[in-house]
DRENFI-538363 format. One record per residue (C-alpha): residue in three letters; chain; x, y, z. Coordinates in nm, 2 decimals. Last residue first. Layout:
ALA A X Y Z
...
***
This chain:
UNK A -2.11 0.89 0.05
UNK A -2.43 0.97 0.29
UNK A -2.52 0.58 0.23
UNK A -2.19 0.43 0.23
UNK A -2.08 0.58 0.56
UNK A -1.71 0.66 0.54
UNK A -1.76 1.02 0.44
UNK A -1.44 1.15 0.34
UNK A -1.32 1.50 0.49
UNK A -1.31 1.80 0.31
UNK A -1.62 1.99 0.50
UNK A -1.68 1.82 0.75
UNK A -1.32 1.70 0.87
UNK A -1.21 2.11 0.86
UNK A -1.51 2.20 1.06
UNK A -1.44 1.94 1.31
UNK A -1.04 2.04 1.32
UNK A -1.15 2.40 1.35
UNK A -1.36 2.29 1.66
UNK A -1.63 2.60 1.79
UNK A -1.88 2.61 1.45
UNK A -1.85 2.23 1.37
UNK A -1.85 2.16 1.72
UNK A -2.18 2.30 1.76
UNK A -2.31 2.10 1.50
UNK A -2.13 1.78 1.60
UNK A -2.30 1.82 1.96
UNK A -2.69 1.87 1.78
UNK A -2.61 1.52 1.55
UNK A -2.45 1.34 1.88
UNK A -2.10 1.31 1.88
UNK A -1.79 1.13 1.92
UNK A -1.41 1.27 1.80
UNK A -1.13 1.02 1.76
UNK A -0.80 1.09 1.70
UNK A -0.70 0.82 1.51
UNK A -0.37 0.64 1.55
UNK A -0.13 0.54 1.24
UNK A -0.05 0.30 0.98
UNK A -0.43 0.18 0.89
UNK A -0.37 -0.22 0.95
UNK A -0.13 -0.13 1.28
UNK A -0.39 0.16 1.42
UNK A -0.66 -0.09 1.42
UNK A -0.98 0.18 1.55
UNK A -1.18 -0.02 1.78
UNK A -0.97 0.10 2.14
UNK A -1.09 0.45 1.93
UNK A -1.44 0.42 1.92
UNK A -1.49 0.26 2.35
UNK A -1.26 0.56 2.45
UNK A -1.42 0.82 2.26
UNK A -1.77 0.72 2.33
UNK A -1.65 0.63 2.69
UNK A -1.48 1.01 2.73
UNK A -1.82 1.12 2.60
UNK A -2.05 1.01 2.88
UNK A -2.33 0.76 2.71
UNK A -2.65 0.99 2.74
UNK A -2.68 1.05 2.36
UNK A -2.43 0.89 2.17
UNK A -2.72 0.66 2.04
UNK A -2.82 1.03 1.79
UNK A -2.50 0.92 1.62
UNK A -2.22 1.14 1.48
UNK A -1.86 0.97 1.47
UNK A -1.57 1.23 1.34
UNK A -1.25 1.02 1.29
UNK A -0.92 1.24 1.24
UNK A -0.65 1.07 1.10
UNK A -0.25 1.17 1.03
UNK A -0.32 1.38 1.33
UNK A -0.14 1.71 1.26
UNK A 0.07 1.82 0.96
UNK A 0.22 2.13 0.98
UNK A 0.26 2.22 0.60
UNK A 0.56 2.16 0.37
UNK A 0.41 1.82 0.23
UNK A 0.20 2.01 0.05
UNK A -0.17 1.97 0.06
UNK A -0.29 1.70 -0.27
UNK A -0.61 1.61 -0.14
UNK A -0.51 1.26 -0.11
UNK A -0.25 1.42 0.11
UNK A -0.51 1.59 0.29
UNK A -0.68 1.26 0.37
UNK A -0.38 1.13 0.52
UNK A -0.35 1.51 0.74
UNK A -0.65 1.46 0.91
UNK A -0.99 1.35 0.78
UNK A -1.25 1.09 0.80
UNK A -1.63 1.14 0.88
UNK A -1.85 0.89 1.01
UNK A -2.21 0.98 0.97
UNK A -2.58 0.89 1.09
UNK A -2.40 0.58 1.33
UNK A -2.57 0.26 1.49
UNK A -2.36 0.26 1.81
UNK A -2.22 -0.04 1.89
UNK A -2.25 -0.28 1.59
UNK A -2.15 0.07 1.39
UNK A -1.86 0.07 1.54
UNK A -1.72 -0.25 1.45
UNK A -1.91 -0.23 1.07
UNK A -1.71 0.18 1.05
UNK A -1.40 -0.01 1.18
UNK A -1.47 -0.29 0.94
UNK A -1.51 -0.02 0.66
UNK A -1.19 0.20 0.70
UNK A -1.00 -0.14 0.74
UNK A -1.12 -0.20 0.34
UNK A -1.04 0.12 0.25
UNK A -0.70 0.11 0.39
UNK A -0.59 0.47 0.22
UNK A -0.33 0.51 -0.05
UNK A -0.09 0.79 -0.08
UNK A 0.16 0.63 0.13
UNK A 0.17 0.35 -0.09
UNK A 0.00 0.00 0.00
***
């Protein structure tokens, strides 16, 4: 697999492990892989390599350290080459994260939705 590449396949077990926990309305991925893919320099700071925005309405009421916790021990940082930093939310949350979190914004808007359905 070349740098360039992402684990699609990996990308969709996580999304299946996940989503056998916490049926999910988006998953989001970003960080600086998907930028490459995007074609940002290689000059630029690059932060997390991934960035994994969850959104389900089943967040709600499960504290968000556990959502986080639970969604990133599922995340196989061997088969995808790096860590994930995870972000967990319900639909109103990731809203107002979207406006207060640049990284948030920045996965919404460029990121890849791993959810075939919103895809």
């Amino acid at each position: 697999m070349t740098h360039e590449e992402l684990n699609h396949r990996e990308l969709d077990r996580y999304v299946r492990r996940v989503s056998d926990r916490w049926p999910l309305d988006r998953a989001l991925l970003g960080g600086a892989r998907v930028a490459d893919l995007h074609g940002a320099g290689p000059q630029r700071e690059r932060g997390p390599e991934y960035v994994i925005v969850l959104v389900s309405e089943y967040f709600d009421g499960v504290p968000w350290l556990e959502r986080v916790y639970v969604a990133g021990t599922l995340w196989d940082a061997y088969e995808m080459g790096a860590t994930a930093d995870v972000h967990a939310y319900t639909p109103p949350e990731f809203e107002r994260k979207r406006e207060s979190l640049p990284i948030v914004r920045e996965t919404a808007e460029t990121g890849l939705e791993l959810l075939p359905a919103n895809a």
